[in-house]
PQR file of N, CA, C, O and H, with PARSE charges and radii, in Angstrom:
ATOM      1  N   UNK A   1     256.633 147.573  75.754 -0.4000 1.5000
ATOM      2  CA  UNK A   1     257.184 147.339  74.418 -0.0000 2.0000
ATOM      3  C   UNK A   1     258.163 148.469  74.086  0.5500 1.7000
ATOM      4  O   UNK A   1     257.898 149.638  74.368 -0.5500 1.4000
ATOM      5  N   UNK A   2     259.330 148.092  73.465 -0.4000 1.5000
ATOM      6  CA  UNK A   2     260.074 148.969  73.541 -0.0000 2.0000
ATOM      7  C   UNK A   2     259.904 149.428  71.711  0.5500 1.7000
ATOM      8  O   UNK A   2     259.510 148.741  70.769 -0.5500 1.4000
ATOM      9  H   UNK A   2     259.545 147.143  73.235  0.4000 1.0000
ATOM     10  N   UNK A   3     260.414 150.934  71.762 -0.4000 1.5000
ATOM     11  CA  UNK A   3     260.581 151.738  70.228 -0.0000 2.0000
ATOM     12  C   UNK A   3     261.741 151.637  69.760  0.5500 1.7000
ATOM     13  O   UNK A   3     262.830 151.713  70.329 -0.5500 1.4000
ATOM     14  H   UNK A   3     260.734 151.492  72.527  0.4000 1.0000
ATOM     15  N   UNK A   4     261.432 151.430  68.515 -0.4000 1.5000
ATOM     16  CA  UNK A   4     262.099 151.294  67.742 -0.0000 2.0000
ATOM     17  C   UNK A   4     262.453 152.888  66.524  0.5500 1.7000
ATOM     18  O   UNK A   4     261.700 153.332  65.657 -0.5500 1.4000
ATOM     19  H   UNK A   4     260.547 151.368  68.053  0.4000 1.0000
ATOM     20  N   UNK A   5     263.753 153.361  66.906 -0.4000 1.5000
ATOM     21  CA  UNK A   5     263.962 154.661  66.464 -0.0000 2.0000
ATOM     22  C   UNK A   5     263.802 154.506  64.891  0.5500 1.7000
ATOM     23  O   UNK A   5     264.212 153.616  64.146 -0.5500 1.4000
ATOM     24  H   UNK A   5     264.364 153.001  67.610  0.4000 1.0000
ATOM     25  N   UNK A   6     263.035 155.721  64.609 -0.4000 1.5000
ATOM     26  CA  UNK A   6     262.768 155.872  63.138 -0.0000 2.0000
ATOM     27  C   UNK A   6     264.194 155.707  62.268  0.5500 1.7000
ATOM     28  O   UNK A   6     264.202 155.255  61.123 -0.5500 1.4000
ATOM     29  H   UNK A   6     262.702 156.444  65.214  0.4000 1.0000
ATOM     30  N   UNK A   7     265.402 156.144  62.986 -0.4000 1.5000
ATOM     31  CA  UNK A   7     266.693 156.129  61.911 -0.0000 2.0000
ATOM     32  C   UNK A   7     266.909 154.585  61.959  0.5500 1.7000
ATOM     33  O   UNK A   7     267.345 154.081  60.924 -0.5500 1.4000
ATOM     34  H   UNK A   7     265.395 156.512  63.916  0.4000 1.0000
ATOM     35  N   UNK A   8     266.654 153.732  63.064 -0.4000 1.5000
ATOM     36  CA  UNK A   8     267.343 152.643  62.936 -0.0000 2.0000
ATOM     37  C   UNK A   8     266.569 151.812  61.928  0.5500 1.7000
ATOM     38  O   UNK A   8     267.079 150.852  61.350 -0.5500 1.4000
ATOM     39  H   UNK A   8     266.300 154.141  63.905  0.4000 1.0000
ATOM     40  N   UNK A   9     265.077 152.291  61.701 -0.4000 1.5000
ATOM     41  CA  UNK A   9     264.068 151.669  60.289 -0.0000 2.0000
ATOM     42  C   UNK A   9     264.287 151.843  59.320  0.5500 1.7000
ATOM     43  O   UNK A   9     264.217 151.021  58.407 -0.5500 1.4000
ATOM     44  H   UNK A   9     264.663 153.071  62.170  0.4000 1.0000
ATOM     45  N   UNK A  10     264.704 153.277  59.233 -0.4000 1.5000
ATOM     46  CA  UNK A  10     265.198 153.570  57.834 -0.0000 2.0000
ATOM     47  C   UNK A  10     266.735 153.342  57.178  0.5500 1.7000
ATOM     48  O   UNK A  10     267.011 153.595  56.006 -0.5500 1.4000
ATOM     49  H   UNK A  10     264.761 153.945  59.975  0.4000 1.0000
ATOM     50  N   UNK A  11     267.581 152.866  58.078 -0.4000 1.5000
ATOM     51  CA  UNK A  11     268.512 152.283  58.109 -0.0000 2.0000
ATOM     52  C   UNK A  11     268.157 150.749  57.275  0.5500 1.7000
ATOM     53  O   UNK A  11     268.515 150.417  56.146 -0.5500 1.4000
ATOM     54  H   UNK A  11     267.357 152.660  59.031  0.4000 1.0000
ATOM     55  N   UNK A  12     267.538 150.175  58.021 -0.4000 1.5000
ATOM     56  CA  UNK A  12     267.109 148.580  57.873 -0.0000 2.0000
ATOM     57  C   UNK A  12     266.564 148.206  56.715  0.5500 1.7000
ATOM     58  O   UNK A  12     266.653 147.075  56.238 -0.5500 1.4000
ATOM     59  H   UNK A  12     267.247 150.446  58.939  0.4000 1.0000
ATOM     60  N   UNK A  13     265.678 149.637  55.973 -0.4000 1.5000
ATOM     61  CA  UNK A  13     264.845 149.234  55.058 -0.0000 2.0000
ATOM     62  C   UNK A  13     265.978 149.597  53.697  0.5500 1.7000
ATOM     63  O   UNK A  13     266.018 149.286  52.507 -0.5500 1.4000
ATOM     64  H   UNK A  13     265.605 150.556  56.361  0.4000 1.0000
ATOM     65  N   UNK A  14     266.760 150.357  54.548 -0.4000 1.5000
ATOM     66  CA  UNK A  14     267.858 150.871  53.147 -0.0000 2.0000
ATOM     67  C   UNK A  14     268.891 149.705  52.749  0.5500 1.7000
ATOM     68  O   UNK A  14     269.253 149.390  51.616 -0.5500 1.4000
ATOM     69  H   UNK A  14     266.727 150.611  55.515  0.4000 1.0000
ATOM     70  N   UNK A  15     269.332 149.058  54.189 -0.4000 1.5000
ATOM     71  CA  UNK A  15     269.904 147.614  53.941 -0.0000 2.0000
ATOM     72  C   UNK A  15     269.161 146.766  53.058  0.5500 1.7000
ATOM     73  O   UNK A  15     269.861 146.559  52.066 -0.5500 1.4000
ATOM     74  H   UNK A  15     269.038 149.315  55.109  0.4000 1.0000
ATOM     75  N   UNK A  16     267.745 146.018  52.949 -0.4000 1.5000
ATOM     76  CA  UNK A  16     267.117 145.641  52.918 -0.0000 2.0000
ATOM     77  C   UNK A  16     267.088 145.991  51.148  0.5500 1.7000
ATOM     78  O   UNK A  16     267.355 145.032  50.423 -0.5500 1.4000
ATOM     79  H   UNK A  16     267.176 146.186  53.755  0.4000 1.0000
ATOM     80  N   UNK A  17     266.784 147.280  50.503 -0.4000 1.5000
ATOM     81  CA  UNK A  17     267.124 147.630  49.097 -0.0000 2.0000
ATOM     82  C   UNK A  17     268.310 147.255  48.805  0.5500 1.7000
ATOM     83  O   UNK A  17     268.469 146.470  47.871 -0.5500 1.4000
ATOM     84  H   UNK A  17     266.567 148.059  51.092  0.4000 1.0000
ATOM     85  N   UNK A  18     269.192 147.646  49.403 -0.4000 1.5000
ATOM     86  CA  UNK A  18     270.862 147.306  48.900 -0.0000 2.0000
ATOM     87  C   UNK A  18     270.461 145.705  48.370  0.5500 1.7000
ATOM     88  O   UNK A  18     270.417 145.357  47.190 -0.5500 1.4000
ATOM     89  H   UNK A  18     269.063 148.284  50.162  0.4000 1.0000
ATOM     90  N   UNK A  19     270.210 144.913  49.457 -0.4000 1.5000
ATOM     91  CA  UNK A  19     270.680 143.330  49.158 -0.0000 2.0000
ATOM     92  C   UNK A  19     269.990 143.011  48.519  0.5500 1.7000
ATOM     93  O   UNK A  19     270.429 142.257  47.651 -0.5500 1.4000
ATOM     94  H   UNK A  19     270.246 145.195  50.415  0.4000 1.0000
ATOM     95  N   UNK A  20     268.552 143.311  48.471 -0.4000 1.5000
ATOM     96  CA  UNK A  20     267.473 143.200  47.040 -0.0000 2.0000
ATOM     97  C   UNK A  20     268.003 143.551  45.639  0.5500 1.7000
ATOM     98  O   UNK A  20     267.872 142.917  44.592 -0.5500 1.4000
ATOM     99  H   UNK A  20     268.195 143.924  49.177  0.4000 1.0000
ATOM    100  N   UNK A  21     268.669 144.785  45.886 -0.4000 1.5000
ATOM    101  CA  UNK A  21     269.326 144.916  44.259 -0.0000 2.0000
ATOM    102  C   UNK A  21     270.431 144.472  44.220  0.5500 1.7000
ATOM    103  O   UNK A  21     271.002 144.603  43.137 -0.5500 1.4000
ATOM    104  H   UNK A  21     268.775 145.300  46.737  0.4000 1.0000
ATOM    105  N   UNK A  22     271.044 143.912  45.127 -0.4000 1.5000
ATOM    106  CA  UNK A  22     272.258 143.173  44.543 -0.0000 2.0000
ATOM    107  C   UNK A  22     272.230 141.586  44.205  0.5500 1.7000
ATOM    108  O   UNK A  22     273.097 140.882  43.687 -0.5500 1.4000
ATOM    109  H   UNK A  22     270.580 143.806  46.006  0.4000 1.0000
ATOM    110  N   UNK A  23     270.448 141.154  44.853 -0.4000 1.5000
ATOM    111  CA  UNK A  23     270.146 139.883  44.312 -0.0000 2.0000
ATOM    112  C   UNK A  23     269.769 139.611  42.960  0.5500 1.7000
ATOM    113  O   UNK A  23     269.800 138.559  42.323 -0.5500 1.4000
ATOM    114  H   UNK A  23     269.744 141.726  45.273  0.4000 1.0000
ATOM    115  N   UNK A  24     269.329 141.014  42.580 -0.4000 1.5000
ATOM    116  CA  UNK A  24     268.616 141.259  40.715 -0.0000 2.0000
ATOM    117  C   UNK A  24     270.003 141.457  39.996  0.5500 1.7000
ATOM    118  O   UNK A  24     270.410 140.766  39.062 -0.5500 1.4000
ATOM    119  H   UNK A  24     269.303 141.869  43.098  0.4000 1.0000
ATOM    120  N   UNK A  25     270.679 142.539  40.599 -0.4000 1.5000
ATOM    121  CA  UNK A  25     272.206 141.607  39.448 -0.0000 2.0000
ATOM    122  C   UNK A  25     272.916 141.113  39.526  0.5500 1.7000
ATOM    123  O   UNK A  25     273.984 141.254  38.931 -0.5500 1.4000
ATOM    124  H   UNK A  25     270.348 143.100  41.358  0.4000 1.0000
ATOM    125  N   UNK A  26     272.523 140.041  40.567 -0.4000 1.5000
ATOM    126  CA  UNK A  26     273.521 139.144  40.046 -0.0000 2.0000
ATOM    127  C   UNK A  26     272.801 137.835  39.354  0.5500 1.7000
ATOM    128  O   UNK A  26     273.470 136.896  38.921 -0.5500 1.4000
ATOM    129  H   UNK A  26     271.655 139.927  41.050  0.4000 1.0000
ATOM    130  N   UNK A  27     270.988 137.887  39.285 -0.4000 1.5000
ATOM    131  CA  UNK A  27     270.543 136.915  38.229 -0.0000 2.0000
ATOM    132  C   UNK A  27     270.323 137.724  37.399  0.5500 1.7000
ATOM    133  O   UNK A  27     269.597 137.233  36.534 -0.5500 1.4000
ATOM    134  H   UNK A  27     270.445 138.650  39.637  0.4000 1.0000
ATOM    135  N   UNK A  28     270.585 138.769  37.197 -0.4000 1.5000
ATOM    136  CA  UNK A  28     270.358 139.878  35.717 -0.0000 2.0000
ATOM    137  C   UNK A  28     271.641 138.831  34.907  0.5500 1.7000
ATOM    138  O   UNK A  28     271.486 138.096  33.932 -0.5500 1.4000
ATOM    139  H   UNK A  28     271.174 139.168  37.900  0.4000 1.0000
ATOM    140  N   UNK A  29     272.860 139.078  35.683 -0.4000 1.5000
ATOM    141  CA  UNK A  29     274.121 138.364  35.141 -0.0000 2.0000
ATOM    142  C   UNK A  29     274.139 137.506  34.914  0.5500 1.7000
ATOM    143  O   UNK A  29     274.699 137.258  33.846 -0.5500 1.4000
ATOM    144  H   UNK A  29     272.987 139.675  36.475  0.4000 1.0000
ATOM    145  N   UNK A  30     273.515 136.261  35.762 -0.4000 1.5000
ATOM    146  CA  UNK A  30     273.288 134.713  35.632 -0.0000 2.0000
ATOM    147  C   UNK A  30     272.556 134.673  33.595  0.5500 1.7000
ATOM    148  O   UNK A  30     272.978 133.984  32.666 -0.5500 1.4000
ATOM    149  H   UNK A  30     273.061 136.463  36.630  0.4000 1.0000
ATOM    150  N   UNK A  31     271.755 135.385  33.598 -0.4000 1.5000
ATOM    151  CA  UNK A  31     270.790 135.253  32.580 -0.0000 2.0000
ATOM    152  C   UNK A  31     271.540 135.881  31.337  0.5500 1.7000
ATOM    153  O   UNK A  31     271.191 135.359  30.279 -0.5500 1.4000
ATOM    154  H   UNK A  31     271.413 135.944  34.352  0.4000 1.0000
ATOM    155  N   UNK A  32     272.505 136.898  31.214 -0.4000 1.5000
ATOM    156  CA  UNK A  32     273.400 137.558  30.361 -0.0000 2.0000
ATOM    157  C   UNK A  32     274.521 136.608  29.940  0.5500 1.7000
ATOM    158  O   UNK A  32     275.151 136.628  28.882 -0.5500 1.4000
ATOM    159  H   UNK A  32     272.788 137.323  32.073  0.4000 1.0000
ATOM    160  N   UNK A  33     274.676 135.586  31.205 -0.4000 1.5000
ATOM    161  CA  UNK A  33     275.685 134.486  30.866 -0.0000 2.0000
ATOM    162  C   UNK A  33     275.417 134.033  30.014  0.5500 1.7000
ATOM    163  O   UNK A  33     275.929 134.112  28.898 -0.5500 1.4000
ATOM    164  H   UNK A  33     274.164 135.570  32.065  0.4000 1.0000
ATOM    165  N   UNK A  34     274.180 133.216  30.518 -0.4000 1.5000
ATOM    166  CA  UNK A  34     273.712 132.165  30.121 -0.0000 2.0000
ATOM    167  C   UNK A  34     273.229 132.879  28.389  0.5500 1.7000
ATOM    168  O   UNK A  34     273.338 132.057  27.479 -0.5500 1.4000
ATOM    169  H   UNK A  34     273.764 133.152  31.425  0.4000 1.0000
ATOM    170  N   UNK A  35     272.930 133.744  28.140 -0.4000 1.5000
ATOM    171  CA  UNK A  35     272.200 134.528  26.574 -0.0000 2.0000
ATOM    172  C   UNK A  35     273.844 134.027  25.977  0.5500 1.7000
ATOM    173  O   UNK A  35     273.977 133.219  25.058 -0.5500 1.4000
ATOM    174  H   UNK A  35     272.841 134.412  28.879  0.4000 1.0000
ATOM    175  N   UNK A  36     274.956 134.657  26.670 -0.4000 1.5000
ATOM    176  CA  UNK A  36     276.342 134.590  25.676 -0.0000 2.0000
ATOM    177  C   UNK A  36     276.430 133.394  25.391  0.5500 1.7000
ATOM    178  O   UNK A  36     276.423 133.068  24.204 -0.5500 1.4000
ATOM    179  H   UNK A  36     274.847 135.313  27.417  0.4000 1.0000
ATOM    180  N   UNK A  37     276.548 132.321  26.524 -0.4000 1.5000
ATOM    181  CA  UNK A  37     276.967 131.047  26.019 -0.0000 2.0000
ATOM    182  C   UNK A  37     276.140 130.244  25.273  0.5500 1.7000
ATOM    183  O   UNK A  37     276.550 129.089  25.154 -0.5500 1.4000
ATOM    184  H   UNK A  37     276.553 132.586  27.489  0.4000 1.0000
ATOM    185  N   UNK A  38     274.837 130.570  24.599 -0.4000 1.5000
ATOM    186  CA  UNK A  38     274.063 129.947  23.909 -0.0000 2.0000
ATOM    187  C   UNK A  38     274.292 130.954  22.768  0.5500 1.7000
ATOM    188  O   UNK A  38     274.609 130.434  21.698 -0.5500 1.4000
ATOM    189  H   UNK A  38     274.504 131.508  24.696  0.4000 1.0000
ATOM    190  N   UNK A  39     274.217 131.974  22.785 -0.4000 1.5000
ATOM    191  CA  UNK A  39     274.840 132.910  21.378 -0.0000 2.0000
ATOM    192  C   UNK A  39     276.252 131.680  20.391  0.5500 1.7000
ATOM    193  O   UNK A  39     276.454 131.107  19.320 -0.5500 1.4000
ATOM    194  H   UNK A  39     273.959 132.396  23.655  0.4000 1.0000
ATOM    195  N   UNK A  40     276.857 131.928  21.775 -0.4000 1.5000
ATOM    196  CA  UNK A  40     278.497 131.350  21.257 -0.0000 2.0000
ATOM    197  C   UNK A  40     278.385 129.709  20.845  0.5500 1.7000
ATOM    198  O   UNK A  40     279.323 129.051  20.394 -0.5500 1.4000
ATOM    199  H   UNK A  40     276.693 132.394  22.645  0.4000 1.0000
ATOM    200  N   UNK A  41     276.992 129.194  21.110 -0.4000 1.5000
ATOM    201  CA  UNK A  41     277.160 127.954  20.673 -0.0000 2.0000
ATOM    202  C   UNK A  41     276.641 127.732  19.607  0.5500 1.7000
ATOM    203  O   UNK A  41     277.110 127.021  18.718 -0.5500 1.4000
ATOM    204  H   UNK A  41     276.230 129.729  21.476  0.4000 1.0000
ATOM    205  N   UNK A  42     275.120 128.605  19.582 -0.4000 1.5000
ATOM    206  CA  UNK A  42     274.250 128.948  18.188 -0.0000 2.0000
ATOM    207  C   UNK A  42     275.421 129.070  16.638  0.5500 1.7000
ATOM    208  O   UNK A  42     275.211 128.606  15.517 -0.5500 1.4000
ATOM    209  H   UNK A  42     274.739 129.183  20.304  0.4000 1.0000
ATOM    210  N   UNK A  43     276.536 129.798  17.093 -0.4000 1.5000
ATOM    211  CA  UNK A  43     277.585 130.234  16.394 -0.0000 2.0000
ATOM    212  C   UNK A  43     278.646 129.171  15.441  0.5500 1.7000
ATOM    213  O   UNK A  43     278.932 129.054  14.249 -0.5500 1.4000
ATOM    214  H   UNK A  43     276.706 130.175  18.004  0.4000 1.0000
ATOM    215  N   UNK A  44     278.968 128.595  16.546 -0.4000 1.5000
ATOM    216  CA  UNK A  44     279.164 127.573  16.381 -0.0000 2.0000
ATOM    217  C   UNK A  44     278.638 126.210  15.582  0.5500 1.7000
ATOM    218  O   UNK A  44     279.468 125.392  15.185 -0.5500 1.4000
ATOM    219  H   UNK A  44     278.736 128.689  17.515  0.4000 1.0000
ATOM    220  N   UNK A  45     277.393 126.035  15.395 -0.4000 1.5000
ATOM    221  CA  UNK A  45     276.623 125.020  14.841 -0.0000 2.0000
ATOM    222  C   UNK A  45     276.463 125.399  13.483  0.5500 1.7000
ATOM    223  O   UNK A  45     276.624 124.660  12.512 -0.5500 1.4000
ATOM    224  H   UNK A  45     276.719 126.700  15.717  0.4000 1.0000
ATOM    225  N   UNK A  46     276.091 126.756  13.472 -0.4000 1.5000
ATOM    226  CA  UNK A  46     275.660 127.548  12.104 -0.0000 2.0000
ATOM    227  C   UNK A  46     276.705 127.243  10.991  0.5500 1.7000
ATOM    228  O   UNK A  46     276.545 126.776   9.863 -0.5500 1.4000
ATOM    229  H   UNK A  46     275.960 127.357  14.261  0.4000 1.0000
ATOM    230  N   UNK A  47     278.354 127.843  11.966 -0.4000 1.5000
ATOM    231  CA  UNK A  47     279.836 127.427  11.415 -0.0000 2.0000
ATOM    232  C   UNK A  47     279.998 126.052  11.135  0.5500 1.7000
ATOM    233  O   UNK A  47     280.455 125.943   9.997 -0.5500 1.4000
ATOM    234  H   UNK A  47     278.483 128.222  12.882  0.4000 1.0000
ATOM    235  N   UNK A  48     279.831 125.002  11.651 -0.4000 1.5000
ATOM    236  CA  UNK A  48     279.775 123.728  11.501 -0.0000 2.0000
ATOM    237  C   UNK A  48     278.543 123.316  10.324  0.5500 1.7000
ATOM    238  O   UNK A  48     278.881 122.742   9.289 -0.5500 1.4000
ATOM    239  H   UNK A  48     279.460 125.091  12.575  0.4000 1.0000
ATOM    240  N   UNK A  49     277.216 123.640  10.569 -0.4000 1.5000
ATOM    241  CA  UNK A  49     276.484 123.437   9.247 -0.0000 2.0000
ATOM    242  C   UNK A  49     276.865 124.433   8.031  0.5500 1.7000
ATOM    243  O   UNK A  49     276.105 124.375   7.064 -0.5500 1.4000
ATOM    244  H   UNK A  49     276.942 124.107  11.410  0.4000 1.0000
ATOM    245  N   UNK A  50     277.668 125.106   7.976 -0.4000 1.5000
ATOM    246  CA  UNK A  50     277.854 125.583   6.722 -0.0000 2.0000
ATOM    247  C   UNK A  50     278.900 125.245   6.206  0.5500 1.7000
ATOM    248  O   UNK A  50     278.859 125.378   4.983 -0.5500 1.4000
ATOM    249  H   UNK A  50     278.286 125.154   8.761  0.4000 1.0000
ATOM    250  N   UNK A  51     280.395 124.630   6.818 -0.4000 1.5000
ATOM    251  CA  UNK A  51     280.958 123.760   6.412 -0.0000 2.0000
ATOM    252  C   UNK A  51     280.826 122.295   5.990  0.5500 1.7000
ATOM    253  O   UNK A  51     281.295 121.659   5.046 -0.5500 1.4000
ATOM    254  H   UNK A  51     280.428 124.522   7.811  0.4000 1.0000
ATOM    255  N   UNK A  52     279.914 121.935   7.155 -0.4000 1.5000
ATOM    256  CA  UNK A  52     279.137 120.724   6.061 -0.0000 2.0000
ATOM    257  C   UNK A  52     278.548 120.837   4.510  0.5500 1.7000
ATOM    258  O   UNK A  52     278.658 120.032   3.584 -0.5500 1.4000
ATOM    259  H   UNK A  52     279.533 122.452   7.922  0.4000 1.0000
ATOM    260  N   UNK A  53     278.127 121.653   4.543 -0.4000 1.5000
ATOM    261  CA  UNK A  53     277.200 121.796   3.300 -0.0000 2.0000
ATOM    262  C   UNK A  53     278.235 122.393   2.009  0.5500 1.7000
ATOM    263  O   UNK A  53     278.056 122.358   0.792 -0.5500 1.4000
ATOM    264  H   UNK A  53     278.037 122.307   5.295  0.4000 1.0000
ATOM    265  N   UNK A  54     279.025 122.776   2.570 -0.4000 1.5000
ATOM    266  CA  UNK A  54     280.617 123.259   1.622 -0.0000 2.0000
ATOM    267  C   UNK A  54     281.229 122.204   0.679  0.5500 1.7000
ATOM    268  O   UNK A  54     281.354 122.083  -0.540 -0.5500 1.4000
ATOM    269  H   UNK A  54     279.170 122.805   3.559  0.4000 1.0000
ATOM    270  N   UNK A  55     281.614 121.367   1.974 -0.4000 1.5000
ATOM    271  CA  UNK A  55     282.247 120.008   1.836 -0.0000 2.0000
ATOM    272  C   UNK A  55     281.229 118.606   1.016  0.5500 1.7000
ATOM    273  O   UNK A  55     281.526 117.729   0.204 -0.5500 1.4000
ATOM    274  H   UNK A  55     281.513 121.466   2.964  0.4000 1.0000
ATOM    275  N   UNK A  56     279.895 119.001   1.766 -0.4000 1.5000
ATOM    276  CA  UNK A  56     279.263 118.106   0.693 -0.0000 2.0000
ATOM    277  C   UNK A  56     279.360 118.341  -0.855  0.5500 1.7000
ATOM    278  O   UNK A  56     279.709 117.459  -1.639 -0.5500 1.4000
ATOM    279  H   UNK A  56     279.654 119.713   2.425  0.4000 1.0000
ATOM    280  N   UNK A  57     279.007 119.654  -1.228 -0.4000 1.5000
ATOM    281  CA  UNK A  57     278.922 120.131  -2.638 -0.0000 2.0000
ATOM    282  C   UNK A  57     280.001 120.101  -3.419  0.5500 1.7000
ATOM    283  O   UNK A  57     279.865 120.084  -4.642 -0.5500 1.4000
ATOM    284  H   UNK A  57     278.724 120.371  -0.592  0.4000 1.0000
ATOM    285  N   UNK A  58     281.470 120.090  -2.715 -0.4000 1.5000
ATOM    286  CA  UNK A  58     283.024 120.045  -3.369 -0.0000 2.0000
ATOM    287  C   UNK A  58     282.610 118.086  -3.852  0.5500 1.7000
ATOM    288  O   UNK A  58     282.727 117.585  -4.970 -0.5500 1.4000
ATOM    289  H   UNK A  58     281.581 120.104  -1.721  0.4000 1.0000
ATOM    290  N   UNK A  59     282.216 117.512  -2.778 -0.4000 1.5000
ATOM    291  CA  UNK A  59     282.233 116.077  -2.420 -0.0000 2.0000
ATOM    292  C   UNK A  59     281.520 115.958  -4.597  0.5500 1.7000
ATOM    293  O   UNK A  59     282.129 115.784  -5.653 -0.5500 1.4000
ATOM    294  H   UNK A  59     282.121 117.919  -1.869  0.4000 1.0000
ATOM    295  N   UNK A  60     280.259 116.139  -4.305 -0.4000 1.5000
ATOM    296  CA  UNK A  60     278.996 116.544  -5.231 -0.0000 2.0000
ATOM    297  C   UNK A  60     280.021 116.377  -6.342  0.5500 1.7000
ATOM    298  O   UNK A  60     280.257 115.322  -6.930 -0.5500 1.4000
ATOM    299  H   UNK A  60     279.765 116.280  -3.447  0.4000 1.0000
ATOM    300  N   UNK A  61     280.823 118.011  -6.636 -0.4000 1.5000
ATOM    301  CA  UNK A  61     281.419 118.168  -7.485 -0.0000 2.0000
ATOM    302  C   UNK A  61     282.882 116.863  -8.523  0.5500 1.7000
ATOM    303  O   UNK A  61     283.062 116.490  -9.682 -0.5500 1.4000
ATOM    304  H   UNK A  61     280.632 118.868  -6.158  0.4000 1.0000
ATOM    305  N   UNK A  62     283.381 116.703  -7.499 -0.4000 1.5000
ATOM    306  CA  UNK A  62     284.653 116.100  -7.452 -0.0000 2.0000
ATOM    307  C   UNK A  62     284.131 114.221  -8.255  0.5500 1.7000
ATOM    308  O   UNK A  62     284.808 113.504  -8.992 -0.5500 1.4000
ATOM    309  H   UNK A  62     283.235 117.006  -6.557  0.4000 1.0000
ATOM    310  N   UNK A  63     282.548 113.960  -7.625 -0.4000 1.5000
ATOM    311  CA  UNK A  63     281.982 112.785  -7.742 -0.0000 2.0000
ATOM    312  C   UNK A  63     281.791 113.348  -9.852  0.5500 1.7000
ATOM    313  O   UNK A  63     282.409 113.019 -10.864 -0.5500 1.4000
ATOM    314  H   UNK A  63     281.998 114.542  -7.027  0.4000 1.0000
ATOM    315  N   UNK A  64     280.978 113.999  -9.662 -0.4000 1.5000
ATOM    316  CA  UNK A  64     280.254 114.623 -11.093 -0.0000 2.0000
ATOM    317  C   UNK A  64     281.684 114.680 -12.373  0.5500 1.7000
ATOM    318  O   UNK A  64     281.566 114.661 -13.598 -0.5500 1.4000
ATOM    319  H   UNK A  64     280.476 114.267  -8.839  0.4000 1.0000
ATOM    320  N   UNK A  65     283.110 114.760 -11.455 -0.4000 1.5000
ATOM    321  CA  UNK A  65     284.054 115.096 -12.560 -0.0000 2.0000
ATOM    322  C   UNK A  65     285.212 113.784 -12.547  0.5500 1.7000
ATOM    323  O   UNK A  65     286.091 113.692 -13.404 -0.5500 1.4000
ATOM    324  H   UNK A  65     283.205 114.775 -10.460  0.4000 1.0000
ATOM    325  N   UNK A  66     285.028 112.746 -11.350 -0.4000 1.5000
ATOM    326  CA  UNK A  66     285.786 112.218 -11.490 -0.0000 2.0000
ATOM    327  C   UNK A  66     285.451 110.628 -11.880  0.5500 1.7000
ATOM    328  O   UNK A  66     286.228 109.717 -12.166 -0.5500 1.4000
ATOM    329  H   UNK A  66     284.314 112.821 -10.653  0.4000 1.0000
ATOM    330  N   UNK A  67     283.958 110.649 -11.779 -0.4000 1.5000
ATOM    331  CA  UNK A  67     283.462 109.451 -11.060 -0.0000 2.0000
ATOM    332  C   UNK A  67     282.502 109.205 -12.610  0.5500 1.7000
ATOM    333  O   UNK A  67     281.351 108.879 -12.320 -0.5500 1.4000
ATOM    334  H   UNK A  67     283.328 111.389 -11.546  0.4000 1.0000
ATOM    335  N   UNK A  68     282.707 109.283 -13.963 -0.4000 1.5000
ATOM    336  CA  UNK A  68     281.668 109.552 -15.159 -0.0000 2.0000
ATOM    337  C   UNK A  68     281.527 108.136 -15.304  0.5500 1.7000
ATOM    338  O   UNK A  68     282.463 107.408 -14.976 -0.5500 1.4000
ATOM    339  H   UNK A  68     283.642 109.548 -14.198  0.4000 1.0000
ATOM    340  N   UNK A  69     280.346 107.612 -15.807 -0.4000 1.5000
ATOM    341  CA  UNK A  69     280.221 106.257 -16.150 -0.0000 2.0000
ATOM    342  C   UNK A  69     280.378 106.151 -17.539  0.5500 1.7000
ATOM    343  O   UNK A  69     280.405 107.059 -18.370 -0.5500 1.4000
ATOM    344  H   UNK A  69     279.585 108.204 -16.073  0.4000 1.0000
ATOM    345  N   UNK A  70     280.483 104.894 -17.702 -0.4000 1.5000
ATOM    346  CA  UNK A  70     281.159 104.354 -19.417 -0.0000 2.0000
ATOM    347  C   UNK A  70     280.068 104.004 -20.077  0.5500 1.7000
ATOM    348  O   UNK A  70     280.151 103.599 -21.237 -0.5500 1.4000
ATOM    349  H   UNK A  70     280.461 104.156 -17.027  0.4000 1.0000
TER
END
């Protein structure tokens, strides 16, 4: 059986960390994406329901001043 030199192990195991941590960020990143683009949509909806609710109440208003019964 042949040996295997201690530098060429510790070589292997140091490769071996490298590509391990370069597999954690790049789903560290996957997951940072994914947080922004649900931020940016959350954002979005909030902006959209609060213009609804704007537009209803002008609606509200405009009915209350234009719309009086006899």
């Amino acid at each position: 059986m042949r040996k295997i030199p201690i530098d060429s192990l510790i070589q292997l195991l140091g490769m071996v960390g490298i590509i391990g941590s370069l597999i954690f960020v790049g789903l560290e990143m996957q997951q940072t994406q994914r947080i922004a683009i649900a931020s940016a949509q959350e954002t979005r909806m909030n902006a959209i329901r609060v213009t609804s609710g704007v537009c209803r109440k002008v609606i509200w208003m405009l009915n209350r001043i234009f719309c009086t019964e006899i």
